[in-house]
Structure formats: structure tokens, C-alpha cells
MDTraj code that builds the backbone (N, CA, C; nanometers):
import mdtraj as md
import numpy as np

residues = "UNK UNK UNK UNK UNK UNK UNK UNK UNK UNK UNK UNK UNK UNK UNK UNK UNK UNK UNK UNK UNK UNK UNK UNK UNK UNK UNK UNK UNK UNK UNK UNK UNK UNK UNK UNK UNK UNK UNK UNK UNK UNK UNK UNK UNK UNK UNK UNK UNK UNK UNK UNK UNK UNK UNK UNK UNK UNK UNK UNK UNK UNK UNK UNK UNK UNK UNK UNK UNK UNK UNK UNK UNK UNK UNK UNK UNK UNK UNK UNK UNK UNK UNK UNK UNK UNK UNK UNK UNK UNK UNK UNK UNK UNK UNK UNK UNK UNK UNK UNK UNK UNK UNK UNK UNK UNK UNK UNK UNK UNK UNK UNK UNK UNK UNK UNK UNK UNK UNK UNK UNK UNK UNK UNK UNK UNK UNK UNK UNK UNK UNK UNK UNK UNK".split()
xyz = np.array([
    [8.2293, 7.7720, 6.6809],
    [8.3264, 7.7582, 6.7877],
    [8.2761, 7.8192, 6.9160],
    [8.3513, 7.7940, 7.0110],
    [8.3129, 7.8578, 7.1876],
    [8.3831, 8.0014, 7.1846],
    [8.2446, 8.0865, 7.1923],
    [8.3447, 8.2502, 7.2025],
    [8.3673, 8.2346, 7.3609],
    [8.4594, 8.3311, 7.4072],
    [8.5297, 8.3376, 7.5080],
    [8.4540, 8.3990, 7.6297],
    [8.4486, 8.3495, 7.7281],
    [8.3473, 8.4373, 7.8536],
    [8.3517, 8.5823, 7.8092],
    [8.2674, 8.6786, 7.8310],
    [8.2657, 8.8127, 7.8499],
    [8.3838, 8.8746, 7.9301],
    [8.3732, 8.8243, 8.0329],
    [8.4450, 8.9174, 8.2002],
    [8.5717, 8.8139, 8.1339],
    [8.6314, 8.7256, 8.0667],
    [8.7284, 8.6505, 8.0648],
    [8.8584, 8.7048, 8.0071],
    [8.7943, 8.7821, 7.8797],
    [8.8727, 8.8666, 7.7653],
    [9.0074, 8.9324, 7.8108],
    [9.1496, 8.8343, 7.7827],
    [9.2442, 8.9168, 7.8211],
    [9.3407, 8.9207, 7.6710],
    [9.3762, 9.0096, 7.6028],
    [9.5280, 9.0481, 7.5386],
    [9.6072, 8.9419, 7.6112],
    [9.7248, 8.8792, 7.5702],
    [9.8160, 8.8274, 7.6476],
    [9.9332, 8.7686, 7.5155],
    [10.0116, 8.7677, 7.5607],
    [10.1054, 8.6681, 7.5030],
    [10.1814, 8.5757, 7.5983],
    [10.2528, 8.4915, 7.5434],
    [10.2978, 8.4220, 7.6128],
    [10.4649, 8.3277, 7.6532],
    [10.5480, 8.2523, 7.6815],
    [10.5885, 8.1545, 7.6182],
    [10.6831, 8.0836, 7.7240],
    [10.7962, 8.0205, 7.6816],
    [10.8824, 7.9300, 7.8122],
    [10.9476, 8.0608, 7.8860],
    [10.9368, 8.0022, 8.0072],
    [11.0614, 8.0496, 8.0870],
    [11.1329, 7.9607, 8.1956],
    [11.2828, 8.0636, 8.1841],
    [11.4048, 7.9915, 8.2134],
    [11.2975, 7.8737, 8.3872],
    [11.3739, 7.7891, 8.3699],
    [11.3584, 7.7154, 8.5104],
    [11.4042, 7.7431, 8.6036],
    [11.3179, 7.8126, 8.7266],
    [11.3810, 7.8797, 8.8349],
    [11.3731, 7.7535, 8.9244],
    [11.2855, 7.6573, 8.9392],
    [11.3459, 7.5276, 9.0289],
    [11.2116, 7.5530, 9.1130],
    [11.1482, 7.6312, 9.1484],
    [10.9904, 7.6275, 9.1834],
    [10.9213, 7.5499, 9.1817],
    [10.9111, 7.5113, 9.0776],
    [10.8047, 7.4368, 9.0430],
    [10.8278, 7.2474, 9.0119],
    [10.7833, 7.2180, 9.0992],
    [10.8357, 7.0386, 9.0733],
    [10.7615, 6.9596, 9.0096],
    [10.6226, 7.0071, 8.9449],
    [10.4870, 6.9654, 8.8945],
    [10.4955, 7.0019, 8.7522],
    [10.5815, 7.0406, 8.6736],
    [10.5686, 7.0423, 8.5382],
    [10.6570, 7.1751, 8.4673],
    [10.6580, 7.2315, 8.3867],
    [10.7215, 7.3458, 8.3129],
    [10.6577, 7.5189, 8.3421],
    [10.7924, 7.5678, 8.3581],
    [10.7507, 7.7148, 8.3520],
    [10.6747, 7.7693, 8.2538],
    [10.6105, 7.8706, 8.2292],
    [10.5715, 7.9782, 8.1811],
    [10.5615, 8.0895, 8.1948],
    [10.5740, 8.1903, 8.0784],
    [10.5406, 8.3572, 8.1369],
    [10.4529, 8.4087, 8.0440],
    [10.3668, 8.4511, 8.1359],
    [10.2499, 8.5027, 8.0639],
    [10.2240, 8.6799, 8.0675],
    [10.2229, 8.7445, 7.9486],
    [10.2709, 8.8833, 7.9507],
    [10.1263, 8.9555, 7.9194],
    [10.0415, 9.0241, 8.0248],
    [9.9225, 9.0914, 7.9983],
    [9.9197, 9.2144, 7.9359],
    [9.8328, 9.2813, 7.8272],
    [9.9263, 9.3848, 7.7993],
    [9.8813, 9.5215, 7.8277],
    [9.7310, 9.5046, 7.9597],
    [9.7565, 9.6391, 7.9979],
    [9.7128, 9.5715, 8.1795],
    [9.7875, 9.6567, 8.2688],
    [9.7855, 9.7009, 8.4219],
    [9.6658, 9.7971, 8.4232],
    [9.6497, 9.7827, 8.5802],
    [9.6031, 9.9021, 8.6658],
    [9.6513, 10.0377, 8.6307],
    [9.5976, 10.1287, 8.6705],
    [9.6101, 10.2406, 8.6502],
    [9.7454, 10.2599, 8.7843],
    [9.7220, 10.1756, 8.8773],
    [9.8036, 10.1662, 8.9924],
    [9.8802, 10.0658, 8.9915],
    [9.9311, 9.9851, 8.8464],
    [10.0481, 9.9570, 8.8012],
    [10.0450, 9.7882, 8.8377],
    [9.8993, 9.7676, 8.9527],
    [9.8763, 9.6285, 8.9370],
    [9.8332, 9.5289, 8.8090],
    [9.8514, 9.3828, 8.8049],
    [9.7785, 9.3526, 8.7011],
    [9.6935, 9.2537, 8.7717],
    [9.5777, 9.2815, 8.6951],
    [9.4294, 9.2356, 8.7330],
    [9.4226, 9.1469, 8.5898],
    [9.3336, 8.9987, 8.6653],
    [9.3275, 8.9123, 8.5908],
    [9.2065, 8.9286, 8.6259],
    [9.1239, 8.8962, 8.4510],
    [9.0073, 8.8849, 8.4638],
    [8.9524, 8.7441, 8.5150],
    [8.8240, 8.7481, 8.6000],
    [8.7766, 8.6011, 8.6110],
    [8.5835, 8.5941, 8.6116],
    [8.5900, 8.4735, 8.6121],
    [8.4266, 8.3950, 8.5281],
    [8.4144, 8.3072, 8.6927],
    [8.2802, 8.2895, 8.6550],
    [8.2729, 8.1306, 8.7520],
    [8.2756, 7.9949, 8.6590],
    [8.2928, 7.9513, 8.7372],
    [8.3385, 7.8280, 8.6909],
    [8.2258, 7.6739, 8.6660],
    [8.1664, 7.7579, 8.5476],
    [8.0151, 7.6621, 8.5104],
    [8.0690, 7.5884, 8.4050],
    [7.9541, 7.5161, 8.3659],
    [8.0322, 7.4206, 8.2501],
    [8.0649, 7.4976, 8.1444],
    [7.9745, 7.6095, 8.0853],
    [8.0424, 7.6782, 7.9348],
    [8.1603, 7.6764, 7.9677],
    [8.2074, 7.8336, 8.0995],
    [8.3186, 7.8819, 8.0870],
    [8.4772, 7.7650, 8.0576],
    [8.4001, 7.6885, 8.2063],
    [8.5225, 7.6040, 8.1707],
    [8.5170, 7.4805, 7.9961],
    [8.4705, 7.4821, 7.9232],
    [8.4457, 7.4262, 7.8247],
    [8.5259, 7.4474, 7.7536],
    [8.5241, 7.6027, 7.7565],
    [8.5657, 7.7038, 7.6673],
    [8.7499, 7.6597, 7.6946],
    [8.8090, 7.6524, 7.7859],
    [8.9145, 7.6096, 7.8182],
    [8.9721, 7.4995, 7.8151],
    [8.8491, 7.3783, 7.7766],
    [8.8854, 7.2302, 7.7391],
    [8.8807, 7.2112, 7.8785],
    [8.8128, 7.2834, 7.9974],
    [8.7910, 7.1602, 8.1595],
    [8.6520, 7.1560, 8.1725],
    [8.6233, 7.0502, 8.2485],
    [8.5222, 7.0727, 8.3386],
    [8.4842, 7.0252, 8.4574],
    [8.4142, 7.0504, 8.5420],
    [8.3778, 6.9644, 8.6328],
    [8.3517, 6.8516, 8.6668],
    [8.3745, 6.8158, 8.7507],
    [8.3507, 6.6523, 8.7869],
    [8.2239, 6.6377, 8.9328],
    [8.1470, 6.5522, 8.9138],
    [8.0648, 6.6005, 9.0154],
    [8.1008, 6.4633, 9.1505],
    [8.1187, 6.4847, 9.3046],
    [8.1117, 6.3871, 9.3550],
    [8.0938, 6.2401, 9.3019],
    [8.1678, 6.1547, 9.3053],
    [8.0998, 6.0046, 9.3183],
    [8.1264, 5.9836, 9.1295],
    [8.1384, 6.0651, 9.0402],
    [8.1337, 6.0777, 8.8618],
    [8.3088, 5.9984, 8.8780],
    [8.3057, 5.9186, 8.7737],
    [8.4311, 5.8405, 8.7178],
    [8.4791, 5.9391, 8.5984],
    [8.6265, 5.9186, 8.6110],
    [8.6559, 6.0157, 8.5034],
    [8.7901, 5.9111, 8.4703],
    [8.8335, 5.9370, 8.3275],
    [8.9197, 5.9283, 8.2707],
    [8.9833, 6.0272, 8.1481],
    [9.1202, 6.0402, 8.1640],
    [9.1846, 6.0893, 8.0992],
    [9.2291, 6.0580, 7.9508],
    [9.1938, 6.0922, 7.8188],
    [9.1764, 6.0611, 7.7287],
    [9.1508, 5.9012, 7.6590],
    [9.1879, 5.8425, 7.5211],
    [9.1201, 5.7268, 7.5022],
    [9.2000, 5.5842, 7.5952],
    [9.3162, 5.6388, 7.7058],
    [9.3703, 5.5668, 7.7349],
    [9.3794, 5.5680, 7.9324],
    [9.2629, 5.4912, 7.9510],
    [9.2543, 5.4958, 8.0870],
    [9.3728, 5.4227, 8.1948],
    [9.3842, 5.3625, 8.0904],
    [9.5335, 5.2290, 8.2086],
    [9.6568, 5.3200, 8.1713],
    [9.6784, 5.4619, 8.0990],
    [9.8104, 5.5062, 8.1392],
    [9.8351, 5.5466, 8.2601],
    [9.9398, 5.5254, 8.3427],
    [10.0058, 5.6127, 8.5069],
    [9.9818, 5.7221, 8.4813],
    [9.9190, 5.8161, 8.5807],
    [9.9347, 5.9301, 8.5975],
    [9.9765, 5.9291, 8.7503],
    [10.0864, 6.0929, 8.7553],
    [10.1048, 6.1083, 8.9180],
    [9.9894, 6.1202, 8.9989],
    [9.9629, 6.1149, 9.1374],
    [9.8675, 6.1805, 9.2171],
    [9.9298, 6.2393, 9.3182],
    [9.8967, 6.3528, 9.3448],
    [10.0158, 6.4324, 9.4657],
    [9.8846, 6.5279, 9.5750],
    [9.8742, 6.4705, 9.6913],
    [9.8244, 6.5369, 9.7697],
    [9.8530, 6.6081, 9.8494],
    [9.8642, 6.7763, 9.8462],
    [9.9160, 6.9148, 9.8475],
    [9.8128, 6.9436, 9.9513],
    [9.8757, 7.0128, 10.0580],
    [9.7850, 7.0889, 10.1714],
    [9.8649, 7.2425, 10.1801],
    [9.8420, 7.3525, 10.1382],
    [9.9369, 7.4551, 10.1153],
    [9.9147, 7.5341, 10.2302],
    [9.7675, 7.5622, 10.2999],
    [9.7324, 7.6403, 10.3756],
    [9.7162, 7.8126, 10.3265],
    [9.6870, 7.8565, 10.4121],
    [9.6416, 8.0110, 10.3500],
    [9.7614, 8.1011, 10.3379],
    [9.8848, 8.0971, 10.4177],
    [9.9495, 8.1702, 10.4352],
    [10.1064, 8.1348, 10.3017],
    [10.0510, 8.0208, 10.1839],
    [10.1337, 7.9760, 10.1184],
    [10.2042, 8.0695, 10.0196],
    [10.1236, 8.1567, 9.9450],
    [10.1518, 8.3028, 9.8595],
    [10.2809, 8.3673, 9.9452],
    [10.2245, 8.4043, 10.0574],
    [10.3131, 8.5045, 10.1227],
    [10.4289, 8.4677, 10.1843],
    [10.4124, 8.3216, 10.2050],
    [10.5079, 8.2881, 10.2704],
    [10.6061, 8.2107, 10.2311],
    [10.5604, 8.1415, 10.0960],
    [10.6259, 8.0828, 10.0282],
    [10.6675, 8.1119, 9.8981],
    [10.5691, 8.1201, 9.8153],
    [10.5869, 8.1917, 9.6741],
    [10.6144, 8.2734, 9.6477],
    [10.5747, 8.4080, 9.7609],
    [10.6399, 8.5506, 9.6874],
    [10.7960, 8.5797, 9.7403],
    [10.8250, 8.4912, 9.8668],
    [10.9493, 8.5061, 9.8811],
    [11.1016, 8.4777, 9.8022],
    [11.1692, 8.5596, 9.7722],
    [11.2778, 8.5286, 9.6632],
    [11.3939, 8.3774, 9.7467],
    [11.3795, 8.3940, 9.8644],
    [11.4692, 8.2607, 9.9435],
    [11.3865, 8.1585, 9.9093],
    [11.2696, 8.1387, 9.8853],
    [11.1903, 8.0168, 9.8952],
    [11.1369, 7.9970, 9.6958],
    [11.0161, 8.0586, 9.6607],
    [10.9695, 7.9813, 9.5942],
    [10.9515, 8.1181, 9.4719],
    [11.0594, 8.2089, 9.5039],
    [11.0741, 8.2771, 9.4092],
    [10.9984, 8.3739, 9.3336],
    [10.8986, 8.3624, 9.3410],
    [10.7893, 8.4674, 9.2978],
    [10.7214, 8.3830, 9.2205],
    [10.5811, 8.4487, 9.1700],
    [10.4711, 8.3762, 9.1161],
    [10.5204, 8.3335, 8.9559],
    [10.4615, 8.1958, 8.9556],
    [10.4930, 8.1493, 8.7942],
    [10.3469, 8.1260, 8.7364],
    [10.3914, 8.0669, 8.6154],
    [10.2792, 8.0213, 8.5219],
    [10.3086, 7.8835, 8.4872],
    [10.2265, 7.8194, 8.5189],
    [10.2740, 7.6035, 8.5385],
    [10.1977, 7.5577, 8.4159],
    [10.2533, 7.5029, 8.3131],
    [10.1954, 7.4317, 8.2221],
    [10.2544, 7.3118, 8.1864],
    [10.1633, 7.1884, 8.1664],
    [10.2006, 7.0499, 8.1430],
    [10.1398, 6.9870, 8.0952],
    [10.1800, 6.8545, 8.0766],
    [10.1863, 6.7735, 7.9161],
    [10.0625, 6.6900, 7.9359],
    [10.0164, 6.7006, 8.0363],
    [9.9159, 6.5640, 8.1225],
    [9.8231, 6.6374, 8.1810],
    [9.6705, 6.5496, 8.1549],
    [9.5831, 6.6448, 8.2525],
    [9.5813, 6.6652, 8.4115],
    [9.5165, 6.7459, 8.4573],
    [9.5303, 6.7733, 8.5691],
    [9.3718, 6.7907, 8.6451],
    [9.3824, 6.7156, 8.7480],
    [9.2348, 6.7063, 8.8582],
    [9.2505, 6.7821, 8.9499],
    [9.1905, 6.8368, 8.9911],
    [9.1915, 6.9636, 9.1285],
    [9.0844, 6.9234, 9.1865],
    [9.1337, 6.8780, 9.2984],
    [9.0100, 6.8868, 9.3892],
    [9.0640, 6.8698, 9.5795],
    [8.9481, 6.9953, 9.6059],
    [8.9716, 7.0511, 9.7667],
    [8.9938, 6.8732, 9.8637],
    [9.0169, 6.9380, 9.9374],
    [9.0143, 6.7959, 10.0515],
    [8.9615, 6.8774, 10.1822],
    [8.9874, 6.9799, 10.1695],
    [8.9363, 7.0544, 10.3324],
    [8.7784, 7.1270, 10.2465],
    [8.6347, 7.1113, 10.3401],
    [8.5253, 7.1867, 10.2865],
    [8.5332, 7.3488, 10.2855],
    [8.6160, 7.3735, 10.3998],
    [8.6505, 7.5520, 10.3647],
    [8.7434, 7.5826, 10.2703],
    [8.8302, 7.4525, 10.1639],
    [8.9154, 7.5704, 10.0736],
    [8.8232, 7.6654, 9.9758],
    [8.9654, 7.7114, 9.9654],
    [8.9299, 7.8249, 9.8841],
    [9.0384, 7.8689, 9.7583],
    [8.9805, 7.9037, 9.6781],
    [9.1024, 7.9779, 9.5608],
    [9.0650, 7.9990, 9.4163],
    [9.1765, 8.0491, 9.3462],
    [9.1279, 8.0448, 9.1920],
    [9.2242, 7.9559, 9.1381],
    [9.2013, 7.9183, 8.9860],
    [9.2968, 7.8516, 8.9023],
    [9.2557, 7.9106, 8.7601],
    [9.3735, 7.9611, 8.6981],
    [9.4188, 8.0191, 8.6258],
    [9.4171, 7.9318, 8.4760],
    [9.3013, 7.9676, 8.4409],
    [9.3054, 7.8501, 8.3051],
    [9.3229, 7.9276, 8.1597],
    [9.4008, 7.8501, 8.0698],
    [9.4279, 7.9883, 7.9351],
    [9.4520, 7.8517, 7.8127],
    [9.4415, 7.9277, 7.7293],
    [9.4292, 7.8660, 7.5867],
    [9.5204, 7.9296, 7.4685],
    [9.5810, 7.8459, 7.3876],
    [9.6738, 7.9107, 7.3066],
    [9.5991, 7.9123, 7.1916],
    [9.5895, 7.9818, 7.1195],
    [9.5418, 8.0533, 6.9976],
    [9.6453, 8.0954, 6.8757],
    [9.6103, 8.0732, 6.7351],
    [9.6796, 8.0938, 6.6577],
    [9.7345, 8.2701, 6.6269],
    [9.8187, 8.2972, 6.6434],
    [9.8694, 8.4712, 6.5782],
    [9.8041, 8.4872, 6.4461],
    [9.7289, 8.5622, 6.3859],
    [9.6990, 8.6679, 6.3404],
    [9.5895, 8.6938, 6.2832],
])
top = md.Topology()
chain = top.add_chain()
for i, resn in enumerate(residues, 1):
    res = top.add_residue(resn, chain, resSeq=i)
    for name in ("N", "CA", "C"):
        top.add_atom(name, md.element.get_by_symbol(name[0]), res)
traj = md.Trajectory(xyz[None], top)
């Protein structure tokens, strides 16, 4: 099997949460780390994003100009939604309790393509795997 990045290794549990209305792209989640900062932050570990790591997560890259399809069934609909959030979207949108409520955990039934449209973005994405208990 694929052991897990080094720097990747987090404790976690997980499971639904209630629908705060945030999120219009698929189902909540809460994901519970089980140790903080010493300064009470929680720090997520992260990898770059080469083919193992993401492997290891069931993604990978797509390179310019590469055709891709989504499992053995290419003629199913999928949405396409083109999102421009800008830099100031965290602070101004997500962490606020009037707007977008504080940070979630988005998981859904359908794959998902990410890809920049501006050459300066920037960011992370948060990829996790469920594993059997015990």
C-alpha cells in the first residue's frame, strides 16, 4: 500500500456537520485534530504536491493541454463553476460570522478539478482520506 507523506502525518477524526448554509458546492464536514500549538493554534501539516503525495490521496495532477476524465463514465454531467475569490476572501468572507460563517471542511460525492485561471494564484487544498478504526 501508499504509506502516508512524512511531514503529512496527522491524528484526526472526523464526521458530518450540521449545515450552516456556507457552502453551496457540496456537504459539510468537521474535522477534529487532536493536538494544537502550544499557542492553542492548529497547524496543519503540509507536503508538495508531486505525484506520490497526491497519489497517496487518490489526486493528481493534470498537466496543461492532458485530457482527463472522470471515472469509467466520461458522458456523465458534471458541474463547472468558475470562482474568482481574490486574496482578501478568508478574512472577509469566511471568517466572518454575518457572511460565510467560519472555516468548514467540504466533502463531495463527485470529483473535483482545481485549476488557477490567474498565473499569480496562490493557495493550499486540504486533501484527507478516510481510513478504517482500529
Amino acid at each position: 500500500g501508499l504509506g502516508a507523506p512524512a511531514a503529512a502525518a496527522a491524528a484526526a477524526s472526523g464526521g458530518d456537520e450540521p449545515e450552516a448554509g456556507s457552502n453551496i458546492l457540496g456537504g459539510n464536514g468537521l474535522l477534529l485534530l487532536e493536538r494544537a500549538g502550544s499557542d492553542g493554534d492548529v497547524r496543519v501539516p503540509w507536503v508538495w504536491a508531486d505525484e506520490a503525495n497526491l497519489r497517496y490521496y487518490g489526486a493528481r495532477l493534470v498537466k496543461p493541454g492532458e485530457s482527463v476524465c472522470f471515472g469509467g463514465d466520461c458522458d456523465c454531467l458534471l458541474p463547472v463553476s468558475h470562482m474568482r475569490i481574490g486574496p482578501r476572501y478568508v478574512a472577509d468572507y469566511v471568517k466572518r460570522a454575518d457572511r460565510g460563517g467560519g472555516i468548514y471542511l467540504e466533502y463531495h460525492d463527485r470529483p473535483h478539478f482545481h485549476a488557477p485561471r490567474d498565473p499569480d494564484a496562490a493557495g493550499y487544498l486540504l486533501l484527507g482520506r478516510t481510513e478504517a478504526m482500529g
